[in-house]
C-alpha positions as CSV (number, residue, x, y, z in Angstrom):
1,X,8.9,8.2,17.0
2,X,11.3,10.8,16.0
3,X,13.8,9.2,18.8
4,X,13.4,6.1,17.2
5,X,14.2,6.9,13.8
6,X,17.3,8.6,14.8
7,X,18.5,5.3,15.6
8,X,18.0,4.8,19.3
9,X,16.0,1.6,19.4
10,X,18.3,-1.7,19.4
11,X,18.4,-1.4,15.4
12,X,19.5,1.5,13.8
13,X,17.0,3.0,10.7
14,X,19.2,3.7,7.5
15,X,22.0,6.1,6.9
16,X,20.3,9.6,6.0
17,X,17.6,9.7,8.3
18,X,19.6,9.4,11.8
19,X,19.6,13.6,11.4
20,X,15.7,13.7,11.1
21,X,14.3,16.3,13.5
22,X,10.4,16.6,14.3
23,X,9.7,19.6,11.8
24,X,11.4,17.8,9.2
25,X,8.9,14.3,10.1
26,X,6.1,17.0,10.2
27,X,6.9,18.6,7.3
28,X,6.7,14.9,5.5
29,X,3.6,14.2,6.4
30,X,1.5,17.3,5.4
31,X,3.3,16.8,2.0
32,X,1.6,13.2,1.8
33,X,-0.7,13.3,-1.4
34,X,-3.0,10.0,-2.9
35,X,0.2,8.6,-5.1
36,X,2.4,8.2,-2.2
37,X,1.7,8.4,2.1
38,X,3.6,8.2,5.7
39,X,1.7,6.7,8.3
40,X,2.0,6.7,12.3
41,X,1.2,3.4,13.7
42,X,-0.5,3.3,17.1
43,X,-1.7,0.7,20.1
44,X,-3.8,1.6,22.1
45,X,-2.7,5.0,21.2
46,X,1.1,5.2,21.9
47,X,3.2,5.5,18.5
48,X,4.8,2.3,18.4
49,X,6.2,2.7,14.8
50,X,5.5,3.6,11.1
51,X,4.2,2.7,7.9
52,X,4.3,4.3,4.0
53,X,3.5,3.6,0.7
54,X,4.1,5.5,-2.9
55,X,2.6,4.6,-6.1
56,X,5.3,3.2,-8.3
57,X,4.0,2.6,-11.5
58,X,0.2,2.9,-12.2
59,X,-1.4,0.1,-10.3
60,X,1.8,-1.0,-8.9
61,X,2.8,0.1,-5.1
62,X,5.8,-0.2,-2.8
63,X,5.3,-0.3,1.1
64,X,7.4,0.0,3.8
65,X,6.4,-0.6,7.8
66,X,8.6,-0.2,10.5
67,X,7.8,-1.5,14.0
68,X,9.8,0.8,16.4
69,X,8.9,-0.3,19.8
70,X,10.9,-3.6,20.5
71,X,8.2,-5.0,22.8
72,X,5.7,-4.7,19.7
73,X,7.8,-7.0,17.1
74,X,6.7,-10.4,16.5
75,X,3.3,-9.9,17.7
76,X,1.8,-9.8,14.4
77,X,0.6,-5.8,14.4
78,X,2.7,-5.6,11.2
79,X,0.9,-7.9,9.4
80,X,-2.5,-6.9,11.0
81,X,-1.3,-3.4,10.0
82,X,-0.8,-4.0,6.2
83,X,-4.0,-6.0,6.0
84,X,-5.7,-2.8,7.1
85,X,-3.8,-0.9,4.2
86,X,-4.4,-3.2,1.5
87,X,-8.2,-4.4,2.4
């Protein structure tokens, strides 16, 4: 996933995060707490992109998923993915 985010897949992720190595993506995800979380996203388990969500204002939440693996978009794992985060 790390490759990925570094902007090898046929679109690149935002400026800032093209740098990110593995300790800094591990790092990230132990400091995950209940107001705010990072999420690998799997099939049949191989990474195929990511998910996160922080608390923005009491009851109020922002989310963000990324599907990485091109031969993974348009399938409808996204949506199947948020369902699972908001159900």
């Amino acid at each position: 996933m790390v490759e990925r985010w570094r902007g090898h897949g046929p679109r690149r992720v935002p400026e800032g995060t093209l740098g990110t190595t593995e300790e800094e993506v591990a790092a990230k995800l132990a400091a995950d707490s209940d107001r705010g979380r990072r999420l690998i996203l799997e099939l049949a388990g191989v990474p195929v992109g990511e998910m996160n969500y922080r608390t923005a204002v009491e009851r109020t939440a922002e989310i963000g998923i990324k599907i990485c693996d091109p031969g993974s978009r348009g399938q409808g794992h996204g949506t199947a993915y948020l369902r699972m985060l908001i159900s």
